[in-house]
ZADO-1210 file (C-alpha; in nm, 4 decimals, padded with zeros to 6 digits):
<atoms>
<atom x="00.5687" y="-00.5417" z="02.6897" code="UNK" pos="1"/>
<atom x="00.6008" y="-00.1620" z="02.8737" code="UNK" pos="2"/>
<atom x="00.7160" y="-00.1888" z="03.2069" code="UNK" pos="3"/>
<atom x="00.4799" y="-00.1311" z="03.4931" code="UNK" pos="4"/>
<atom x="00.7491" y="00.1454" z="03.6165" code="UNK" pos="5"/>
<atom x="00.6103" y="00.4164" z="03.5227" code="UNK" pos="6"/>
<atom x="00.9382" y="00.5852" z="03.5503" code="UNK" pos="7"/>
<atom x="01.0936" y="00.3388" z="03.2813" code="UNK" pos="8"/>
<atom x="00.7370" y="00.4980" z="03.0066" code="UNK" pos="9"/>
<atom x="00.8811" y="00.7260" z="02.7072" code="UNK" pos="10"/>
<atom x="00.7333" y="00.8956" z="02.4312" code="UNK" pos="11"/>
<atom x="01.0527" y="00.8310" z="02.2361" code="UNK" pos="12"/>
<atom x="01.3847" y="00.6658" z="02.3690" code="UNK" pos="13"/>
<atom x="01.6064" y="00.8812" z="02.1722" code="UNK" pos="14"/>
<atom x="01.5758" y="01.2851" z="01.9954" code="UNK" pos="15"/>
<atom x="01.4025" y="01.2273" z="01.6681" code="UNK" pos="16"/>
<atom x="01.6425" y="01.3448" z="01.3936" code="UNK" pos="17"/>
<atom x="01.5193" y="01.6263" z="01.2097" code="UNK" pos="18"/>
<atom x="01.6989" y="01.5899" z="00.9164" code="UNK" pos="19"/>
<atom x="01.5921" y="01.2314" z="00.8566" code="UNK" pos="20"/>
<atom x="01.2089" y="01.3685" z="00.9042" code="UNK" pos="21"/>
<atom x="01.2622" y="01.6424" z="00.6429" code="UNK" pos="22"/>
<atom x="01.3723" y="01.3869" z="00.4396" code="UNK" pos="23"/>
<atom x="01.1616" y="01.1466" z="00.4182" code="UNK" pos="24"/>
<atom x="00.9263" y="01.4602" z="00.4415" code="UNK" pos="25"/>
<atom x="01.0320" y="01.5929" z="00.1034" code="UNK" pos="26"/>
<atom x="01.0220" y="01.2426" z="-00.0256" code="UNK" pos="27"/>
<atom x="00.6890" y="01.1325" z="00.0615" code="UNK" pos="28"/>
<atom x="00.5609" y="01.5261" z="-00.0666" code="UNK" pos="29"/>
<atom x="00.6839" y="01.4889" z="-00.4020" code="UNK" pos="30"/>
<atom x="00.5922" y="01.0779" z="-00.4282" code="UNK" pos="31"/>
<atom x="00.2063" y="01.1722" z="-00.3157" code="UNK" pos="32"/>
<atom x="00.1939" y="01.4607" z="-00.5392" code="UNK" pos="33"/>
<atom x="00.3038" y="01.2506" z="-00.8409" code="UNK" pos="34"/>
<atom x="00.0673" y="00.9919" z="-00.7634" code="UNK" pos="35"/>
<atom x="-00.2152" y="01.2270" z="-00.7678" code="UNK" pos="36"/>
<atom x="-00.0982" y="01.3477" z="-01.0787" code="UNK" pos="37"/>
<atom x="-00.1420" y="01.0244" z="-01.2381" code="UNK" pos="38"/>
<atom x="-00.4342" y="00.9654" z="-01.0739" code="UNK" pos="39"/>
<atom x="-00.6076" y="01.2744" z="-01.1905" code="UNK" pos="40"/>
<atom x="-00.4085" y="01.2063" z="-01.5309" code="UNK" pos="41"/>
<atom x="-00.5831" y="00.8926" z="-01.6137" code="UNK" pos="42"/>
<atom x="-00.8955" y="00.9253" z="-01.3822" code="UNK" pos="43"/>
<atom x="-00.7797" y="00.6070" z="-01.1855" code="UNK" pos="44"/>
<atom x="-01.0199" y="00.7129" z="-00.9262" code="UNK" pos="45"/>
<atom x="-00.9882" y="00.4220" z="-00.7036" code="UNK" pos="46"/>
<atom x="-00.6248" y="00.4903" z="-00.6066" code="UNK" pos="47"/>
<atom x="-00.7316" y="00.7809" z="-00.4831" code="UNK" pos="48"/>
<atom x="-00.6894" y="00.5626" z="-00.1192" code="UNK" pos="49"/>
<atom x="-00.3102" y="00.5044" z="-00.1512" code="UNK" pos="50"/>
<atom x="-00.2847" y="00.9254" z="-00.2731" code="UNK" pos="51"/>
<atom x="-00.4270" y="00.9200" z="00.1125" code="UNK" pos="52"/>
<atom x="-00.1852" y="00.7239" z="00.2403" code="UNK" pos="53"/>
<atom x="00.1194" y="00.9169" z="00.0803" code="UNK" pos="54"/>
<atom x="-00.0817" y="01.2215" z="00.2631" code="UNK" pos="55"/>
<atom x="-00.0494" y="01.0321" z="00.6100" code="UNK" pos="56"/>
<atom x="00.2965" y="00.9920" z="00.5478" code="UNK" pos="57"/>
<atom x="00.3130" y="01.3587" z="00.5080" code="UNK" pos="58"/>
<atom x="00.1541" y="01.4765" z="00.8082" code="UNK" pos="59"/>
<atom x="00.3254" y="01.1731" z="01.0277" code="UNK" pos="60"/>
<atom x="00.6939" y="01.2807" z="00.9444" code="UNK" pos="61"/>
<atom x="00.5747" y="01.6687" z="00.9681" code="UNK" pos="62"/>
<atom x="00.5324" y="01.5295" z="01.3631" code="UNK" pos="63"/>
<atom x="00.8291" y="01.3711" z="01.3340" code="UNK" pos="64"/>
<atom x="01.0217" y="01.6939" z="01.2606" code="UNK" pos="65"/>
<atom x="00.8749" y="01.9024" z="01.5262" code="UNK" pos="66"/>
<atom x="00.8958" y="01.5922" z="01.7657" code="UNK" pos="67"/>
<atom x="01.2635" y="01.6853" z="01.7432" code="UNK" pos="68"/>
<atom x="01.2449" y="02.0397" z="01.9729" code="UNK" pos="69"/>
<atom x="00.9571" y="01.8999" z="02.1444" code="UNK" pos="70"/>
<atom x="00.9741" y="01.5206" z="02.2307" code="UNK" pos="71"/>
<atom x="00.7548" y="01.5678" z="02.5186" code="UNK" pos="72"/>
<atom x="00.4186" y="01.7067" z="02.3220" code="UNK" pos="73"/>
<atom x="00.1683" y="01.3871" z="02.3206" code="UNK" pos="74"/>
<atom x="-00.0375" y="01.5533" z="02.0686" code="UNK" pos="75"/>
<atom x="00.2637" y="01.5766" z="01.8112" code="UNK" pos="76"/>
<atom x="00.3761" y="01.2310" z="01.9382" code="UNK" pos="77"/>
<atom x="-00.0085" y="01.0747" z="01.8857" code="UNK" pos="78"/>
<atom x="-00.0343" y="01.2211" z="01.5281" code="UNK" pos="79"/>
<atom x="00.2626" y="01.1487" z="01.3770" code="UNK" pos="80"/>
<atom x="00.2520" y="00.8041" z="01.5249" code="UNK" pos="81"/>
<atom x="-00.0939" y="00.7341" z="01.3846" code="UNK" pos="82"/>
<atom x="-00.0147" y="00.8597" z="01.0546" code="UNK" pos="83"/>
<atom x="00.2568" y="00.6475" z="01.0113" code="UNK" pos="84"/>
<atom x="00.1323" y="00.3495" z="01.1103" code="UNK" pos="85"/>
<atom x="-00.2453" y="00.3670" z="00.8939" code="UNK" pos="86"/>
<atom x="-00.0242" y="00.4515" z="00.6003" code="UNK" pos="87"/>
<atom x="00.0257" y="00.1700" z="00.4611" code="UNK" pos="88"/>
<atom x="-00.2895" y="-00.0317" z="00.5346" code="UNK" pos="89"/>
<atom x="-00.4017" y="00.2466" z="00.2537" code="UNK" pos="90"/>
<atom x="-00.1637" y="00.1108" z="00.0231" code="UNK" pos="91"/>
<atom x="-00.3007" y="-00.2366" z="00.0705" code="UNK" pos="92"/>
<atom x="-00.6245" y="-00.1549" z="00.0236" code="UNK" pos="93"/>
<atom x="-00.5610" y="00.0101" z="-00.3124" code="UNK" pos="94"/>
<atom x="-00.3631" y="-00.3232" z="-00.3975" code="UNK" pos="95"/>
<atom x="-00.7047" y="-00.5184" z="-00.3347" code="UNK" pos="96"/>
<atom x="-00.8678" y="-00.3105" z="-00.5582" code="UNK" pos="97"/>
<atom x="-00.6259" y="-00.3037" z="-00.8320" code="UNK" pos="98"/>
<atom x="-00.6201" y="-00.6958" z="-00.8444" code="UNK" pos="99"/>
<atom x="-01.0139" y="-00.7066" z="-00.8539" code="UNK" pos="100"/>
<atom x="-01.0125" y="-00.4838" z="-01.1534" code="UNK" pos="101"/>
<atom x="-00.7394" y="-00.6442" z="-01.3366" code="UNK" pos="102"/>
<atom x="-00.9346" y="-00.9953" z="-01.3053" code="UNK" pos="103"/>
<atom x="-01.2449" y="-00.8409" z="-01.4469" code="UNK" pos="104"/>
<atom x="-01.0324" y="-00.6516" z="-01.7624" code="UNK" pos="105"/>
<atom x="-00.8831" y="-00.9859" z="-01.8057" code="UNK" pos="106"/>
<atom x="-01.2072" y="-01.1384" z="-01.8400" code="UNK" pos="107"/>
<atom x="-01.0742" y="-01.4175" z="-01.6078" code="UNK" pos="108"/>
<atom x="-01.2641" y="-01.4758" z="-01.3062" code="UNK" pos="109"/>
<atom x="-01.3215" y="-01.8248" z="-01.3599" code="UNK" pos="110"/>
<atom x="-00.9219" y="-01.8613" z="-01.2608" code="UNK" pos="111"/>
<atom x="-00.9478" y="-01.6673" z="-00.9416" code="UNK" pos="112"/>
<atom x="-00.9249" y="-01.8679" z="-00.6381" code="UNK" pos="113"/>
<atom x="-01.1631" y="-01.6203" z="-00.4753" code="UNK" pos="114"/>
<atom x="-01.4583" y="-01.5154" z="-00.6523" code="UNK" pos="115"/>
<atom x="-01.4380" y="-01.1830" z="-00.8041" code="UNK" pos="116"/>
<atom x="-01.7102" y="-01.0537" z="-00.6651" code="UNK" pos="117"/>
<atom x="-01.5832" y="-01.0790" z="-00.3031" code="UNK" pos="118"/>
<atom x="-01.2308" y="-01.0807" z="-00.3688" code="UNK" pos="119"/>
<atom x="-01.2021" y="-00.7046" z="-00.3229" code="UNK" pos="120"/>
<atom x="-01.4544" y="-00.6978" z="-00.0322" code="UNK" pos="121"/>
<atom x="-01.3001" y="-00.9849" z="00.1191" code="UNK" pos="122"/>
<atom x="-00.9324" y="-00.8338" z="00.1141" code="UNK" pos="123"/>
<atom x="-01.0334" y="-00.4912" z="00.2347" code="UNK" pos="124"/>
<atom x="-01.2640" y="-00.5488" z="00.4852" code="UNK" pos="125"/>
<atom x="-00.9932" y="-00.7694" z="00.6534" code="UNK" pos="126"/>
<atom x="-00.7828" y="-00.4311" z="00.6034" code="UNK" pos="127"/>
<atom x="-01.0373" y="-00.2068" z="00.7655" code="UNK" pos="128"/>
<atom x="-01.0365" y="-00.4465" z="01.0651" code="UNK" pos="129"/>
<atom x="-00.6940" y="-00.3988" z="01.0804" code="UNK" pos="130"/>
<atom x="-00.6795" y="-00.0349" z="00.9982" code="UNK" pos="131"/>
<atom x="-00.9032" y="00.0039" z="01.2982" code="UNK" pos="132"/>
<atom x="-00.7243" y="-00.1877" z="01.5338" code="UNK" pos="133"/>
<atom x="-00.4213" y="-00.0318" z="01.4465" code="UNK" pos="134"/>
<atom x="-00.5561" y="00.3906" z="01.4543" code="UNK" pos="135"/>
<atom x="-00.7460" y="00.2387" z="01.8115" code="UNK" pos="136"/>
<atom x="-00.4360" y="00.1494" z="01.9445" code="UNK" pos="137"/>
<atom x="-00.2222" y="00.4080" z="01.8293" code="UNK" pos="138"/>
<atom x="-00.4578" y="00.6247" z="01.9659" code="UNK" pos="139"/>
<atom x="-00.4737" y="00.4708" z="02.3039" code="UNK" pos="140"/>
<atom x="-00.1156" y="00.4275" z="02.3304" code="UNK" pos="141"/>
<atom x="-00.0754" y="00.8010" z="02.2320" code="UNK" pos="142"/>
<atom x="-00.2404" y="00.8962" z="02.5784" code="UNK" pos="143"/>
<atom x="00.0548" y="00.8856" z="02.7520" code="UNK" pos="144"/>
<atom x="00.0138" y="00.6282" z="03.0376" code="UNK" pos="145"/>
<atom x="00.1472" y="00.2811" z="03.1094" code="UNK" pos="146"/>
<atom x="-00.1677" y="00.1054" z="03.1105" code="UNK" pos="147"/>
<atom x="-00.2695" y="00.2521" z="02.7961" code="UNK" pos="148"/>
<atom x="00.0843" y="00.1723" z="02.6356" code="UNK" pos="149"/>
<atom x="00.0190" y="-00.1721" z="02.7195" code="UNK" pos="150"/>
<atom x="-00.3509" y="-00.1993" z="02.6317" code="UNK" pos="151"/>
<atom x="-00.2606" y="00.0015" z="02.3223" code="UNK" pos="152"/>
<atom x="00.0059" y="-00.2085" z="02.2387" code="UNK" pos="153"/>
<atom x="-00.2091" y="-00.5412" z="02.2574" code="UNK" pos="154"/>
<atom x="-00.4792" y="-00.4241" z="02.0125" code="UNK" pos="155"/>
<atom x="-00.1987" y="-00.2724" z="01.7849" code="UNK" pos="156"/>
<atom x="-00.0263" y="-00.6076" z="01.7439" code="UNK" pos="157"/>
<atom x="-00.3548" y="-00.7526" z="01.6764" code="UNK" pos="158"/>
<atom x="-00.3723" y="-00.5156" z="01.3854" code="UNK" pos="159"/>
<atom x="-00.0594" y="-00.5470" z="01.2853" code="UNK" pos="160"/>
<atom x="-00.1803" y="-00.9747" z="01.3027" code="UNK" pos="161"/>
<atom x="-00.4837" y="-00.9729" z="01.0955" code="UNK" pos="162"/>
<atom x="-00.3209" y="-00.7278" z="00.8611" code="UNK" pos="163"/>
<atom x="-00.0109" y="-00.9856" z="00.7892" code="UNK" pos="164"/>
<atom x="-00.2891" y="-01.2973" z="00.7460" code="UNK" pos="165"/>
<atom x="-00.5119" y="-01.0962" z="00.4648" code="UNK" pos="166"/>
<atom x="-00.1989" y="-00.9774" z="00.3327" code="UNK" pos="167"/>
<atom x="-00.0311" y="-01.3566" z="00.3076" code="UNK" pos="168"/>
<atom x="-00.3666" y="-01.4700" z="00.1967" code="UNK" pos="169"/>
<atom x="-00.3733" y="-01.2289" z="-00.0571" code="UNK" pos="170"/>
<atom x="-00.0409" y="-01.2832" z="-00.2130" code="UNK" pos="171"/>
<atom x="-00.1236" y="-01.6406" z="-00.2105" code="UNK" pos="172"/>
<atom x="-00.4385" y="-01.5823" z="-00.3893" code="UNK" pos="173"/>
<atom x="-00.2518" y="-01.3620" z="-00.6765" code="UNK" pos="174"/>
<atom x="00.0380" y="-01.6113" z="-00.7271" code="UNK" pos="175"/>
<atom x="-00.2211" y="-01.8941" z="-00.7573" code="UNK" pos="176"/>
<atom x="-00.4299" y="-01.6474" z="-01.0123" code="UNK" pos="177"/>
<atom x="-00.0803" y="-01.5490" z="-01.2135" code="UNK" pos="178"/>
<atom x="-00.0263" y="-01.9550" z="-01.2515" code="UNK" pos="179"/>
<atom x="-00.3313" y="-01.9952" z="-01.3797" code="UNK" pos="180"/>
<atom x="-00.3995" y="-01.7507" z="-01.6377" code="UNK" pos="181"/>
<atom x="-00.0525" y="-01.8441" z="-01.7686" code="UNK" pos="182"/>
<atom x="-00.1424" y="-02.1831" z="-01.8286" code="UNK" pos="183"/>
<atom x="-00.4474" y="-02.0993" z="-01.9713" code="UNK" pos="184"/>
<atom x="-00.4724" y="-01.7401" z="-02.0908" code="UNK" pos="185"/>
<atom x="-00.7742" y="-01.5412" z="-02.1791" code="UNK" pos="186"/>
<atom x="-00.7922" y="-01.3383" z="-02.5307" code="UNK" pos="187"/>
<atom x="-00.7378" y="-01.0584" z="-02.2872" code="UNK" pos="188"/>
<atom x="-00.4311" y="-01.1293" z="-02.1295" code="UNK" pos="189"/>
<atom x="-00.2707" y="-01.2296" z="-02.4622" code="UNK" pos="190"/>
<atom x="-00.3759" y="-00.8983" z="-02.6610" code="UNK" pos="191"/>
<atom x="-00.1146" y="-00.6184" z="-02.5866" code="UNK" pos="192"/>
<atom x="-00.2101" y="-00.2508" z="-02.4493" code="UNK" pos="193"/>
<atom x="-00.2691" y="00.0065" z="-02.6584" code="UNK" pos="194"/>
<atom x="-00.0370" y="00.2474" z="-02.4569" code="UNK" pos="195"/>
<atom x="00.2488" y="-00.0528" z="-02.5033" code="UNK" pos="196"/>
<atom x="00.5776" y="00.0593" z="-02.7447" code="UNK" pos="197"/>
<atom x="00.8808" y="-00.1136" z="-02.9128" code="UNK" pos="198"/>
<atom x="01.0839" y="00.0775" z="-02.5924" code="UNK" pos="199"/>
<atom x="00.7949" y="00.0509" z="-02.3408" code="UNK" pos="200"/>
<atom x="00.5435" y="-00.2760" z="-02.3019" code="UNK" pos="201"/>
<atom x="00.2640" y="-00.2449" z="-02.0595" code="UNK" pos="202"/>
<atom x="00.0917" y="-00.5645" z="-02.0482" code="UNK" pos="203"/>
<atom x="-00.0612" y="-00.7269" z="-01.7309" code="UNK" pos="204"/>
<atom x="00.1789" y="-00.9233" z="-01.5750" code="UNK" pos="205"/>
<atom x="00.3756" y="-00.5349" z="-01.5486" code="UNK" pos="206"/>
<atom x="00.0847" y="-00.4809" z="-01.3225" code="UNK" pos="207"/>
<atom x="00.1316" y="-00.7951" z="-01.1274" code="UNK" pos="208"/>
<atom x="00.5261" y="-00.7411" z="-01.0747" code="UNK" pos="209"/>
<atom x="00.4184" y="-00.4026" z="-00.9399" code="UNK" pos="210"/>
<atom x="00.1363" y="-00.5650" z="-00.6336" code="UNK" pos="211"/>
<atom x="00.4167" y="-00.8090" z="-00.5585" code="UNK" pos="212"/>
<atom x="00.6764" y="-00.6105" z="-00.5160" code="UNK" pos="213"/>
<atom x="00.4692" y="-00.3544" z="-00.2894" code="UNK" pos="214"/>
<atom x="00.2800" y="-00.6352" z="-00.1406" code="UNK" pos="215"/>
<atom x="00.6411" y="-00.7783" z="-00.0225" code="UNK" pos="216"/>
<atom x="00.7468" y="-00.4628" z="00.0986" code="UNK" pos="217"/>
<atom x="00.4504" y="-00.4211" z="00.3236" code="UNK" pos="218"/>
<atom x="00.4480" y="-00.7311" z="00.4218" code="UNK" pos="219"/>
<atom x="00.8081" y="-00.6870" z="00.5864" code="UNK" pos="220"/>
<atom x="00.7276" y="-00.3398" z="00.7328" code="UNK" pos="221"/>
<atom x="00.4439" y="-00.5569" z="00.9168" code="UNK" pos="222"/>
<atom x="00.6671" y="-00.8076" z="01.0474" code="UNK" pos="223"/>
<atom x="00.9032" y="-00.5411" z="01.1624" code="UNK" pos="224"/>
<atom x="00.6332" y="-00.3627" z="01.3302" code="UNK" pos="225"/>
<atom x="00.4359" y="-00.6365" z="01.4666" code="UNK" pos="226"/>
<atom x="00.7893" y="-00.7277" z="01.6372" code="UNK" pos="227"/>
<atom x="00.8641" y="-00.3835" z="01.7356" code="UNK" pos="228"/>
<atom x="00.5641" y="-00.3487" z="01.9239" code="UNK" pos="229"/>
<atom x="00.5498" y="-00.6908" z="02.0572" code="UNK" pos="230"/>
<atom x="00.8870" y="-00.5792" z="02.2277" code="UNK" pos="231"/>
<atom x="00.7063" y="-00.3189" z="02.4545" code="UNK" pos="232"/>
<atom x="00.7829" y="00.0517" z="02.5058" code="UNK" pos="233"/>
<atom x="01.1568" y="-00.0497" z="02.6034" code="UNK" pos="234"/>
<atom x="01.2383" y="-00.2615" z="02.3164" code="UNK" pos="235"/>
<atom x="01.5256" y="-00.2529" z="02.1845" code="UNK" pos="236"/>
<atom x="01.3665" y="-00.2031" z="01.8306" code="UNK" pos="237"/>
<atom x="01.1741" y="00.1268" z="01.9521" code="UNK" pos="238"/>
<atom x="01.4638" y="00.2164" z="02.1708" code="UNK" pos="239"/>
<atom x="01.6946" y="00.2893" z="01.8121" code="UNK" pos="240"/>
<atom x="01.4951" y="00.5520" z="01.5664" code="UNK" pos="241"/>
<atom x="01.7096" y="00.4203" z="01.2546" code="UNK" pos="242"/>
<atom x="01.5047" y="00.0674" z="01.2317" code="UNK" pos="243"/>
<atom x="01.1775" y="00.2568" z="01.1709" code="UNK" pos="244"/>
<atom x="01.3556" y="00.4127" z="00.8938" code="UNK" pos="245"/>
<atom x="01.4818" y="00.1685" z="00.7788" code="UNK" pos="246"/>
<atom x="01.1610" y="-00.1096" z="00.7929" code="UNK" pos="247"/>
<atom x="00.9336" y="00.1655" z="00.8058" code="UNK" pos="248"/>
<atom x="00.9711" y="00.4814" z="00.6526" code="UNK" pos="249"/>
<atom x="01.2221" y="00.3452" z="00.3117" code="UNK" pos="250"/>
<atom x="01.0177" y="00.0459" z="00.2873" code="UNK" pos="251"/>
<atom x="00.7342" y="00.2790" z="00.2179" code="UNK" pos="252"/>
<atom x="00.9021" y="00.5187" z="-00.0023" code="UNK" pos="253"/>
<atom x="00.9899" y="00.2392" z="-00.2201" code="UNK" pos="254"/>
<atom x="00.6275" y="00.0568" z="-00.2310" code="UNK" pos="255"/>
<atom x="00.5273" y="00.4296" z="-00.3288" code="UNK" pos="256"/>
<atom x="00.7686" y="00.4116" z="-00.6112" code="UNK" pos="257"/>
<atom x="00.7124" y="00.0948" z="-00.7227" code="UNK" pos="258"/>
<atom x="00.3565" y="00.1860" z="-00.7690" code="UNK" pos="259"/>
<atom x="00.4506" y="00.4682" z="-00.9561" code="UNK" pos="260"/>
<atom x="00.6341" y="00.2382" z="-01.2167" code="UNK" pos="261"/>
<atom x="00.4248" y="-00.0196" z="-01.2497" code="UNK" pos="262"/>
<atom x="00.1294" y="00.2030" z="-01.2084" code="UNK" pos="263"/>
<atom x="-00.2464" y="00.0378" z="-01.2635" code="UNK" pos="264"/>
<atom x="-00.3260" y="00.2959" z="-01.5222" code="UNK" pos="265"/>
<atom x="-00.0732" y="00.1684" z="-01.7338" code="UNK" pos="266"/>
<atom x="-00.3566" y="-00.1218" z="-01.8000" code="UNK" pos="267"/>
<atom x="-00.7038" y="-00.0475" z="-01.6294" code="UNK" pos="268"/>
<atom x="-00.7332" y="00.3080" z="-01.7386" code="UNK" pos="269"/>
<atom x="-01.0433" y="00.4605" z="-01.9151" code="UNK" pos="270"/>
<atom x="-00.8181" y="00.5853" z="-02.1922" code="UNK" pos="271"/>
<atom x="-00.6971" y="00.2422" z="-02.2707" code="UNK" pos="272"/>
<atom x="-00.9676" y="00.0755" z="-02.2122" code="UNK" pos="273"/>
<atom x="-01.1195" y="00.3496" z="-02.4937" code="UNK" pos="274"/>
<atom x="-00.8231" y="00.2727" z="-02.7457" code="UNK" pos="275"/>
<atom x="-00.8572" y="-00.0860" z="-02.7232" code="UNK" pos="276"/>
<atom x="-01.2518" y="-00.1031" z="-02.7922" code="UNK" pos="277"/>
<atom x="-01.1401" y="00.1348" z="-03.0927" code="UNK" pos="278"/>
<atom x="-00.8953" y="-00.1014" z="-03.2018" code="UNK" pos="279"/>
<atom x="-01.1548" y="-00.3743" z="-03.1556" code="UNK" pos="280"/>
<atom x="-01.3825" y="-00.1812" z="-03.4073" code="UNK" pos="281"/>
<atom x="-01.0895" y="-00.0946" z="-03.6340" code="UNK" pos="282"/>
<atom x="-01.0535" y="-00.4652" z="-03.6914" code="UNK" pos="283"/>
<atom x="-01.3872" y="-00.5396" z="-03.6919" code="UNK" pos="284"/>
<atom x="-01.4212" y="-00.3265" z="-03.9932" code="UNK" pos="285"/>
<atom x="-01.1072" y="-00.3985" z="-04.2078" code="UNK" pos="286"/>
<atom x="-01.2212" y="-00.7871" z="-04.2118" code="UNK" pos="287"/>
<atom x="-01.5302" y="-00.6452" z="-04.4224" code="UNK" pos="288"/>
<atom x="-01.3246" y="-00.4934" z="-04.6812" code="UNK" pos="289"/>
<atom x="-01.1810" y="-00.6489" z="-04.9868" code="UNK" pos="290"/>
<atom x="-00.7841" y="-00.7668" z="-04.9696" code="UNK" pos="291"/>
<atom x="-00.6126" y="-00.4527" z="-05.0587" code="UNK" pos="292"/>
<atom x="-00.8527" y="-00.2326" z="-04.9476" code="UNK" pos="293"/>
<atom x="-00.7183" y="-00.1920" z="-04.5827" code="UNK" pos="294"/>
</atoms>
């Protein structure tokens, strides 16, 4: 952990690169913006959360890049550090919700190991703990002294803790639901989407490839973090700014593009949802008409 000397305490161990900020600045800008787009596009309302979390990113590396003429400013330092670290709790609780919903449209919550009903509540109250934790000891450690690093520090890696058991739990959870709806699939899961073409399918096991891979990704950015703290202010970890690029900042851009692929509305939306209860009605009819008549 931080050294009791208080001459050994930094804000940052190094000159925050600038470019690297703008960056991932411009990246993060034109990934949140897209994702409220589609979002707003197919009124996907509860992944409104992880639009949040791409505008944390925003405002964290915005601190980044003005940490870079002014590494001494604790308010710059406290921000950006906050931002960047409840980012991607955001994105986890938007993967809770997605998974909840994508039981129900698959009319298969007999096969979840967790009942529905909780499953959601469950998962993201374990990520508010740890969303808390985390923005309580970013913000302590943001005051600038060594016994509030420390202190800070403790309650961060507890965080960081509970956020990397809900999230193991959870993938758990989804692989065990994926097996089982496989081996014994719902009319649901076997009917393809409406919005699906020859070039194009969107069926749900796209959605599940998308959680996984972003779940993953998170999941190492925790493990990274959860070490770098664990190190102390004089780790070598915190001591070298390209690692939180690196397990931080492109782990991050990617779980935001991922999402952007394999994007919820492809399945859940209100628009498909719509087609395929028109499609239901279509067939409905034609099996009242004469042969020939269709």
């Amino acid at each position: 952990m931080a050294s009791n000397d208080n001459a050994d305490f930094k804000l940052y161990r190094y000159t925050p690169s600038l470019v690297a900020a703008i960056i991932f600045l411009v990246l993060f800008v034109f990934l949140t913006f897209y994702h409220l787009y589609q979002v707003v596009r197919t009124r996907c309302w509860y992944f409104t959360v992880f639009v949040v979390g791409g505008t944390f990113q925003i405002i964290g590396y915005i601190c980044r890049a003005l940490a870079h003429d002014d590494k001494e400013s604790i308010p710059i330092y406290s921000v950006g550090t906050i931002m960047i670290l409840l980012a991607p709790p955001l994105y986890a609780a938007s993967i809770y919700m997605t998974l909840g919903r994508l039981i129900m449209h698959l009319d298969a919550e007999g096969l979840s190991m967790v009942p529905v009903k909780w499953l959601t509540a469950i998962f993201v109250t374990g990520d508010v703990i740890a969303f808390v934790m985390q923005a309580a000891g970013g913000g302590i450690m943001a005051s600038g002294t060594i016994s509030a690093m420390t202190t800070g520090e403790h309650i961060t890696i507890g965080g960081l803790a509970v956020q990397l058991v809900f999230f193991s739990i959870f993938i758990a959870t989804s692989a065990i639901f994926h097996g089982r709806i496989r081996n014994n699939p719902t009319e649901n899961a076997v009917t393809p989407s409406p919005l699906s073409t020859v070039l194009h399918t969107n069926t749900w096991e796209t959605i599940m490839t998308g959680l996984y891979v972003s779940s993953i990704l998170i999941l190492i950015r925790s493990i990274f973090r959860l070490i770098e703290y664990a190190q102390g202010n004089d780790g070598y970890l915190i001591s070298h700014e390209v690692f939180m690029y690196v397990f931080d900042s492109m782990l991050m851009f990617f779980t935001m593009v991922v999402m952007s692929i394999f994007h919820p509305s492809k399945v859940l939306s209100r628009s498909t949802k719509s087609q395929r209860a028109s499609r239901k009605s279509y067939l409905s009819n034609t099996e009242l008409l004469p042969t020939g008549e269709v």
